[in-house]
N, C-alpha and C positions, 0 to 999 in steps of 0.2 A: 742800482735798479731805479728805472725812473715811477714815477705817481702822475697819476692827473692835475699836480700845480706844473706838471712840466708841460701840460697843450697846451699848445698856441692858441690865442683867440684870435678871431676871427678877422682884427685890427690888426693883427701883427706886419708887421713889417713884410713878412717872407709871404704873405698871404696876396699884400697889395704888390708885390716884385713881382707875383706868377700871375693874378689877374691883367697888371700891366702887360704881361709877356704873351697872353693869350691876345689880347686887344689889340696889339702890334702883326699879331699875325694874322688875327682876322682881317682886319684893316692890311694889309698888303697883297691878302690872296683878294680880297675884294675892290682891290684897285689893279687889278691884274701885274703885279709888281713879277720878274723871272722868277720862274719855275725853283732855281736853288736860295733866291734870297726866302721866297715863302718856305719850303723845306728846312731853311735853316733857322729862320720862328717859328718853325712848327715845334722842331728837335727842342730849340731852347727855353718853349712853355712848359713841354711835356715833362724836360727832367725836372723842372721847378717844383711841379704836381707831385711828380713820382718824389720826389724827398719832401715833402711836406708829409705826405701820407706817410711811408716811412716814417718820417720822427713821430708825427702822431702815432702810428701803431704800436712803434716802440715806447712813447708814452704813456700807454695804456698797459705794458707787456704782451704784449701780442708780437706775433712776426707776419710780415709781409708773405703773400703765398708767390711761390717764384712762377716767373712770365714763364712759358712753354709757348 
């Protein structure tokens, strides 16, 4: 079971990986970089987001409510 010594703060590592990965893809859709390189930093921030949330909720005991 995990506790709240298990969330990530705010420095961690995994936090500056997906900020970096959001920043790469704004910067390419905004330098009009092809249509599948931006889709493909899109795809690659978004999972970054989505498991950090995940491991946070699961840090908290909580479960993710599933995508529909």
């Amino acid at each position: 079971m995990h506790s709240p010594t298990d969330i990530l703060p705010p420095d961690h590592q995994a936090y500056v990986d997906a900020v970096e990965a959001l920043r790469l893809y704004d910067e390419a859709r905004t330098a009009g970089m092809p249509q599948q390189a931006v889709e493909r930093l899109r795809l690659i921030a978004e999972a970054q987001f989505q498991a950090l949330s995940i491991y946070q909720l699961n840090a908290w005991g909580l479960q993710p409510k599933p995508v529909q």
